[in-house]
C-alpha positions as CSV (number, residue, x, y, z in Angstrom):
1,X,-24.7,75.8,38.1
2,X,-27.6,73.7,36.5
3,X,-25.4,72.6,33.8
4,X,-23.0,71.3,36.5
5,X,-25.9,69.5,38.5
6,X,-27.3,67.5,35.3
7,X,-23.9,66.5,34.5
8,X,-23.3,65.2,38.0
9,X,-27.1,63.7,38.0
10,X,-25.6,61.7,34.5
11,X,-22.3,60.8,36.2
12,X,-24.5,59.3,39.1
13,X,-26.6,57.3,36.8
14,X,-23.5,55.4,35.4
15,X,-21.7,55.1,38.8
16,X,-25.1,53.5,39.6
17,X,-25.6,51.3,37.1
18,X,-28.9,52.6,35.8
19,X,-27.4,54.0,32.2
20,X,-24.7,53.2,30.1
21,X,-22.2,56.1,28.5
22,X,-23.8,56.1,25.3
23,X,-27.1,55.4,26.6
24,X,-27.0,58.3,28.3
25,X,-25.6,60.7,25.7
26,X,-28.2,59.1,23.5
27,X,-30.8,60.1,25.5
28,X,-30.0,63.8,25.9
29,X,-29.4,64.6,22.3
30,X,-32.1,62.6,21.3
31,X,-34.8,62.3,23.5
32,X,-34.3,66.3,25.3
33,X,-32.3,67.4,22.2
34,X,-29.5,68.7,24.4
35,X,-26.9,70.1,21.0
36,X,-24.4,67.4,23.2
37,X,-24.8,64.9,25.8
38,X,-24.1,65.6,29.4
39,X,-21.2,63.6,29.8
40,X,-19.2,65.2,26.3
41,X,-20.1,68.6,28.0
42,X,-18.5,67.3,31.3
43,X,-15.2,66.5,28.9
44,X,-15.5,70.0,27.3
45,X,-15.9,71.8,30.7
46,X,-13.4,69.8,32.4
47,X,-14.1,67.1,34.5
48,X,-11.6,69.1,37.5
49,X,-13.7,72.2,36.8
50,X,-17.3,70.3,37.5
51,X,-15.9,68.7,40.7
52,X,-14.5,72.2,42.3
53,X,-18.4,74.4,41.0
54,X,-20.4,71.4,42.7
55,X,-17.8,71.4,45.7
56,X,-18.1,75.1,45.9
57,X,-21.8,75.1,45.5
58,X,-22.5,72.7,48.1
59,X,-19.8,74.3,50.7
60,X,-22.1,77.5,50.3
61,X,-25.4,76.1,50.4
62,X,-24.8,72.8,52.4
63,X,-27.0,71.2,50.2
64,X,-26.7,67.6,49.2
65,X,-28.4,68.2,45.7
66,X,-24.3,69.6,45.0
67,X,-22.5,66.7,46.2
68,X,-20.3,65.2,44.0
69,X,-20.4,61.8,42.9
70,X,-17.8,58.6,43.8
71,X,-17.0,58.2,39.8
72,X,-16.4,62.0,39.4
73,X,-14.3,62.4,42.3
74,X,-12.5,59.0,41.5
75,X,-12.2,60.5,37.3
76,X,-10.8,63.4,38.7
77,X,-8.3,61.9,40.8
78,X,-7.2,59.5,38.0
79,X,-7.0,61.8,35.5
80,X,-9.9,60.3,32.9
81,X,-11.8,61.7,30.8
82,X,-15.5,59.5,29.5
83,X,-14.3,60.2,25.9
């Protein structure tokens, strides 16, 4: 569940404008030494698979901390990946 939130937190930031791809991926392995930025693990978990947990999650808690962002919904639809 964290995992899923930090990874949609990253995905927010570039649907945003506030980071770049790299930028962020940079700053994860780097700066919090995450062993992979957020946006690899979103490739590795499956970008279908992050949408439906934060779906899911914010269905059962009606929280808006879950909700998915625009770029994963629309990445998920079009069948991307970020790598």
């Amino acid at each position: 569940r964290i995992l899923v939130m930090l990874i949609n937190e990253a995905v927010d930031a570039l649907y945003l404008g506030v980071a770049e791809r790299d930028d962020l991926e940079l700053a994860m392995t780097k700066g919090v030494n995450y062993p992979k930025g957020l946006l690899g693990w979103a490739d590795e978990k499956g970008l279908p698979h992050c949408l439906e947990t934060l779906e899911r999650l914010q269905a059962e808690y009606g929280e808006d901390r879950y909700r998915p962002s625009p770029l994963l919904r629309r990445m998920v639809r079009e069948g991307r990946t970020f790598f």
